[in-house]
C-alpha positions, 0 to 999 in steps of 0.5 A: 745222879746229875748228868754230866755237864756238857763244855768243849775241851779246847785242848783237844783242838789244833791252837789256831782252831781253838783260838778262831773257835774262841776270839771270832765270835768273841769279836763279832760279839763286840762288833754287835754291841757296838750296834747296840750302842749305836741303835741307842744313839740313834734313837736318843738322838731323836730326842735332841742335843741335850738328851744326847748329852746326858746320855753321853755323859751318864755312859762315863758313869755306866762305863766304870760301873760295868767294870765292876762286873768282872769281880766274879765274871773273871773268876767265873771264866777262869774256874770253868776254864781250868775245871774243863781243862782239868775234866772236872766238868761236875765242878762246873756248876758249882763255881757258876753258882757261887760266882752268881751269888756274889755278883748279884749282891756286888750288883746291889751295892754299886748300885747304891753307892752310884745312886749316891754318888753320881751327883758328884760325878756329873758336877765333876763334868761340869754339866749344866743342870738340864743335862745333868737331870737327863743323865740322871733320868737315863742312869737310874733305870741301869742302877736297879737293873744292875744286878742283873747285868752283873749276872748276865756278864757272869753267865758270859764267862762261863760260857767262854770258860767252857769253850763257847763264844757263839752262843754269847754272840747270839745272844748279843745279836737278839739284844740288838735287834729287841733293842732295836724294836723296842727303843721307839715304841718306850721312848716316844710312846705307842699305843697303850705305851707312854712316851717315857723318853731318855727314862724308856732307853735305859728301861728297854736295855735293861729288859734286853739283858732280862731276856738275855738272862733268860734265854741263856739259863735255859740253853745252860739247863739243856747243857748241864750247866745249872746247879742243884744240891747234893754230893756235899754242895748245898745250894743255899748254904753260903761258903764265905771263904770261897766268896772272899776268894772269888773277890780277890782274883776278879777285884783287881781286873774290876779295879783297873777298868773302872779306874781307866774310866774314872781317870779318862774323865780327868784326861778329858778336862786336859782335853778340852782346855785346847776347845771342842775340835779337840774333843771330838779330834779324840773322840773320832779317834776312839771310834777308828781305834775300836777296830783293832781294839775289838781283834786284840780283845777277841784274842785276849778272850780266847787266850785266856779261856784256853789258858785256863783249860790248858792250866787246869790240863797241866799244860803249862808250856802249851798255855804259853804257846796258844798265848804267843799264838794269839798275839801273832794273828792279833799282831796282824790285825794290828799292823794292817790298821796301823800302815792303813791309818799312815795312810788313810787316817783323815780319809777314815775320819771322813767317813764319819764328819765333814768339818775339816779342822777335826778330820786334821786333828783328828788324823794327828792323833791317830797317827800318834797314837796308832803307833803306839798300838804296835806295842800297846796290843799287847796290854790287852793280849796278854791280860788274857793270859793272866785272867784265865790263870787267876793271877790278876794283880799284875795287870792292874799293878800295871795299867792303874798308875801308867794310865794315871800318868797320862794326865800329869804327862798331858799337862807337862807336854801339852801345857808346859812345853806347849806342844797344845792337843798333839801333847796329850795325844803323845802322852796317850800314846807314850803310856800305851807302849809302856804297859804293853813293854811292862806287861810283856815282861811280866808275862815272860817272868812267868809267875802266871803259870804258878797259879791254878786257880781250882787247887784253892777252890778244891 
């Protein structure tokens, strides 16, 4: 017989331990990835502005392809989150290999759907053609290794799902500093290595996530985690119905991201109608406002991994409590960077540039859109309430039409009523506070707490 799989029963913990145990790592796990991002940026930049632009332009494309990867990611978090919770650890590596085995086939495909269909994307940004060559040379090296990046970010899940955030943090740490060590050597060449510039990039990130893989899969086998035949389980025998059923609950959280994504693109050209200060006024605004994102995302992660336990558990109203707990630390956060952005907003901005036309617009739109934030966390708070219990339409019923709203509310308040780039950052900031109102309602009509993902995967 097996051993027992091995997984930390978050319901056994006191809530604020529990939710630190989960969100802190998760949080630093964010901060690490974005010196992954910018250890790239560094080193692309080094081959000049153009090659920087199509590695910017080809991240839009990367950015919505990722999103995919929650298809099975987000079923792989909540059924190893509920089997914990339930003291189903055996059904663990089951639900880990049927998550796999769906997510390496959704890799393939959107990789080949992208590998068609990115020419017409990169002509929607109106790229010229070097750019639009260089962001091709970066993105293909990610489509054939999409498959494995799908894969990694299911092993994530179940790492979370069984109350552990550390490793994946570790894990991340390596990458960057593999990264680091090996994005100069590919992309200008040394020794018996050939200068593969924007093309060695991409190469070296998706050999980070190969040895991520592998790295991970080995500490699963010392725990348990991995899954063999036996006991009425075959490994090799396909359960179509169950695929179906993990496609359901991940595609609508997949779908709301990439679509985010995809309409930030039409957003964009409203954007940059008002000129380039503009453009880099709301892209210095998304550096500042990762900080609270990455707090809110943290315990959007820890909720839905002790909802999940605490469902699978039969503890409805304490799944409620570890939610309402999670938005109160994260509301802290939230506010000390909103009293911090009224006042400091163009001091944080010249931390990164010195052009005084974008400090100033730049610190228009984070004062508009950092209030939103006070209402707006809570989209993202409480879509981990959802997740970890299966009940994943609500949020994308939500976030896909309001953040759709934004462009013709951009255009009505920038253009129409004249109010220039200050409009489109209103309508950012409007749409905000609206699906977080919405979200909070839904989360109080409770049709969440209904939803045991296990009982229909028994």
């Amino acid at each position: 017989m097996p051993d027992r799989p091995k997984a930390v029963n978050l319901t056994e913990m006191s809530l604020n331990r529990a939710l630190m145990r989960m969100a802190l790592p998760t949080i630093g796990w964010m901060i690490i990835e974005s010196l992954f991002n910018i250890v790239d940026a560094f080193w692309v930049g080094k081959l000049g502005a153009q090659a920087f632009a199509s590695a910017s332009a080809a991240s839009f494309v990367l950015w919505m392809l990722f999103a995919f990867s929650d298809i099975a990611a987000v079923s792989a978090n909540a059924l190893t989150a509920q089997s914990v919770g339930a003291g189903r650890f055996e059904d663990v590596p089951q639900h880990f290999w049927r998550c796999a085995q769906v997510t390496i086939p959704t890799g393939l495909f959107f990789g080949l759907v992208f590998y068609l269909f990115s020419p017409t994307l990169f002509s929607w940004l109106g790229l010229e053609k070097p750019v639009s060559d260089g962001a091709w040379e970066y993105l293909l090296p990610w489509l054939l290794g999409l498959p494995l990046v799908f894969f990694v970010a299911v092993i994530i899940a179940v790492f979370r799902g069984s109350g552990d955030a550390r490793t994946p943090m570790l894990l991340m740490f390596m990458m960057v500093v593999l990264n680091a060590l090996l994005d100069p050597v590919f992309i200008f060449g040394m020794g018996p290595f050939p200068a593969l510039g924007l093309a060695g990039a991409a190469w070296v990130s998706v050999f980070c996530h190969l040895v991520l893989l592998v790295c991970a899969l080995a500490v699963m086998k010392r725990r348990h985690l991995l899954p063999c035949s036996g006991g009425g389980f075959s490994m090799f025998v396909p359960d179509f119905d169950y695929f179906r059923r993990i496609v359901f609950t991940g595609l609508p959280v997949a779908l709301n991201g990439a679509f985010f994504s995809l309409i930030y693109i039409g957003l964009t050209g409203v954007i940059s109608s008002f000129g380039s200060v503009a453009v880099a006024a709301v892209g210095m605004g998304h550096r500042i406002e990762s900080f609270p994102w990455f707090f809110c995302y943290g315990f959007s992660i820890a909720a839905a991994s002790m909802v999940g336990q605490y469902i699978g558990a039969g503890r409805i109203q304490d799944a409620v409590g570890a939610v309402w707990r999670a938005a109160v630390i994260a509301s802290v956060f939230v506010a000390v960077f909103i009293v911090a952005i009224l006042f400091f907003a163009e001091e944080a901005v010249g931390i990164f540039i010195n052009d005084p036309s974008v400090i100033a617009e730049s610190g228009v739109y984070l004062r508009i859109v950092a209030v939103s934030w006070a209402v707006g966390m809570f989209e993202i708070v409480l879509s981990g309430a959802f997740s970890g219990s299966g009940h994943t339409l609500p949020p994308m019923l939500v976030g896909i039409p309001l953040t759709a709203l934004r462009i013709p509310v951009a255009y009505i308040l920038a253009v129409t009523l004249g109010w220039g780039a200050a409009g489109v950052w209103f309508a950012i900031g409007i749409t905000s506070v609206a699906k977080g109102a919405l979200m909070l309602v839904l989360f109080l009509k409770g049709g969440w707490k209904k939803s045991r993902l296990i009982k229909s995967f028994a």
